[in-house]
Structures are given as C-alpha cells and as structure tokens.
N, C-alpha and C positions, 0 to 999 in steps of 0.2 A: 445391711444388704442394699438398700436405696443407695445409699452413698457410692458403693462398687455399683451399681448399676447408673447412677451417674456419672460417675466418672468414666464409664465405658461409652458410655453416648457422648460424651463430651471428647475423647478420645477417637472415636470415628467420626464427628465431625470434622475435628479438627484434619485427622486424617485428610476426610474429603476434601478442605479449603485446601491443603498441602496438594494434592493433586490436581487440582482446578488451578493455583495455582502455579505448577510445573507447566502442565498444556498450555495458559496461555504464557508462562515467559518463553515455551517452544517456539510457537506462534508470532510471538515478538521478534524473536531470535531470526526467524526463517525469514518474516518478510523483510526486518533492516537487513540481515545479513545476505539477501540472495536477491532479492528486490530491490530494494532500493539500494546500493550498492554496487550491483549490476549495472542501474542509470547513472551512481556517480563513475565508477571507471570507464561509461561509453562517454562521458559528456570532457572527462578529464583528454578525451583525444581530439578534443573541438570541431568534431564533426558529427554530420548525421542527426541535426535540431530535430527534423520530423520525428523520426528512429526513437530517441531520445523521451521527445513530447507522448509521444504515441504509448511507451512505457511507462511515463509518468501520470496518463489517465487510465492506464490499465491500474498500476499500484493506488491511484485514488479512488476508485469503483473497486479497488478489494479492503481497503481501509474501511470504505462505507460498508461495504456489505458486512464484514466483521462490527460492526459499528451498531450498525441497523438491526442484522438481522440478516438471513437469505436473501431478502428482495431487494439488498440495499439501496438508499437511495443520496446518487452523486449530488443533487442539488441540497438538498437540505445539508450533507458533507462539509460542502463548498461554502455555504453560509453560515455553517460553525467556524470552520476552522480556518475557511483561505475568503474571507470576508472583503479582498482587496481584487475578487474576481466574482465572476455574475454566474451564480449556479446554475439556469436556465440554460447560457450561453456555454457555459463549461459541458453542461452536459447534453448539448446537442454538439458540439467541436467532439468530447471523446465521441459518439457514434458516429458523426462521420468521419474523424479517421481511421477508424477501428472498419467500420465498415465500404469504405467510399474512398478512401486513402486524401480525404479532402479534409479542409477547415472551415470553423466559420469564418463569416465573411469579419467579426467582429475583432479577429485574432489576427497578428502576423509574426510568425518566429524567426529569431535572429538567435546566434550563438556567436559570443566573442563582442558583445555590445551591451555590456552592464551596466551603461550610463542611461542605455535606449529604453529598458526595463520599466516596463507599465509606462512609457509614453507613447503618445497619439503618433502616427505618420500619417504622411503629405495625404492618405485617400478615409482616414478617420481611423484607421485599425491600431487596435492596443497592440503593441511592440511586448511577446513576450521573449528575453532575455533566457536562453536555457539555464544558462549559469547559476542566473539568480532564480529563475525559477525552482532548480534542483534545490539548492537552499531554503526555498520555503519550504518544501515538499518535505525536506530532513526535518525543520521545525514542527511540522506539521503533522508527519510521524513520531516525533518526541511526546506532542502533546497528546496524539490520539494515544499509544501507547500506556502513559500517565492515568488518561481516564479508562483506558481497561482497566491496570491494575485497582484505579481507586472506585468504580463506582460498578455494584455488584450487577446490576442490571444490565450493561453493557456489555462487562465479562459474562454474562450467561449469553447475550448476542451474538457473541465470539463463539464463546465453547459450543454454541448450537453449532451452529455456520460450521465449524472446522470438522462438528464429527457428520453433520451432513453430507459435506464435500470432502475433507479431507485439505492436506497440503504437501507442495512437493518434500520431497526427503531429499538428499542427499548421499550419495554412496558412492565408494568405488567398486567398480567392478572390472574383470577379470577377462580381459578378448582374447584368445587363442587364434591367430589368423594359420591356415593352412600355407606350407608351401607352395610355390606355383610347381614343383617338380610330385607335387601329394605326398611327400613325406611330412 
C-alpha cells in the first residue's frame, strides 16, 4: 500500500512541475512572442528610436518583475544581465520616459548607427544604437528565460507575478459593424 501511495504523490507532484511548467513556457511564449517582437518589427521600420526605447524599458521592468518578484527591481536587472549599462542610470531613463517623455541626461538614441552603439558623443552622452540595443534585449531575454526554466526560485517569482497580475492573451474576436442605412 506505501508503494501505490507513493507512487501517487510522486505522480501529483510530477503533475504539478508539468503545470508550473506549462504556465511559465506560456509566459515565455507571450512576452518573446508579443513583446519583444513587437520592438523587433517596430525597429525593423528604422524609425520611432524613442517609441522603440520606451518599449524596450517597458519589456525590461516586466522581465525584472517576473524575475524579482512583484516589486521588481530594474537595477539589480540591469547589473545581471545588461552589465555593459548603469542600472541606476537605466532606471531613472525608464521613469522618465515612461513618465516625463524625457531621457537621461547620460543616454542619446540614435537608430540606423550601429558603429555609434555604446560610444561617447561630442556632449559625453552614451550613444545608444536601437538596432543593437534590440539585440541585446533578445540576448537578454534568451538568458532571463534559461534562468526561469532552470532555477526553481525564480520560476516560483514568475509563477507568483503572473497569477497576481496576470498577462495579455491574445484572441480573435468578432465586430459586427451596423449599416449606416440600420439594416
């Protein structure tokens, strides 16, 4: 009897991992596939650097948060993962373009100038390259991705975060527009 009753708990465990795992490859799925995606097809029209930037610190303050926890947090983020930018600096630039539609003073974006990428210009400001920026952001969600699936602590950060908040879905749906004559 111990045996069938172990094997039954060992069976709903497993179970659970199978589902824990499902939710986060959803998770995964939604943010490369709808998120970040989103910024490659805007960036692929070589316009709109702000537009662009502005979504790629949105996508990195939901990486952290998945990451962290609910309260994510962009700098500690940034110092794991994008260690070739100042997380301090990063995360007062996402608040104020998110809120202020402004930069810091320490940032200047250029698109279409992938040689200019993390050089100094003539007033001190770091030249960030959309191009290439988008590129590290994809590297950057490969490896954050990696460490949810591999390390159990983080994926429980995640699986909190998502059933607290939730995330978008995707659907079609069905408009019926009226005649102008109301037939």
């Amino acid at each position: 009897m111990k045996k069938v009753m172990d094997a039954i708990e060992k069976q709903k465990k497993d179970q659970d991992e199978a589902n824990k795992m499902a939710q986060l490859d959803d998770l995964i799925h939604k943010l490369g596939n709808m998120a970040y995606k989103d910024i490659v097809d805007i960036t692929s029209s070589g316009k709109a650097p702000l537009a662009i930037f502005l979504l790629c610190t949105c996508l990195i303050e939901q990486m952290a948060t998945y990451r962290y926890g609910s309260n994510g947090n962009i700098k500690k983020f940034v110092k794991k993962y994008m260690p070739q930018y100042d997380g301090d600096v990063m995360h007062a630039t996402r608040n104020r373009i998110n809120h202020n539609y402004s930069l810091h003073e320490k940032y200047a974006l250029a698109i279409g100038a992938r040689n200019a990428h993390l050089v100094e210009d003539k007033n001190g400001a770091i030249i960030i390259n959309m191009e290439n920026f988008v590129e590290e952001i994809g590297a950057v969600f490969n490896q954050f991705a990696a460490d949810l699936r591999q390390d159990k602590g983080i994926r429980n950060n995640a699986l909190n975060t998502l059933k607290k908040y939730g995330i978008l879905n995707q659907t079609t749906i069905e408009v019926i527009i009226p005649s102008l004559d109301g037939k």
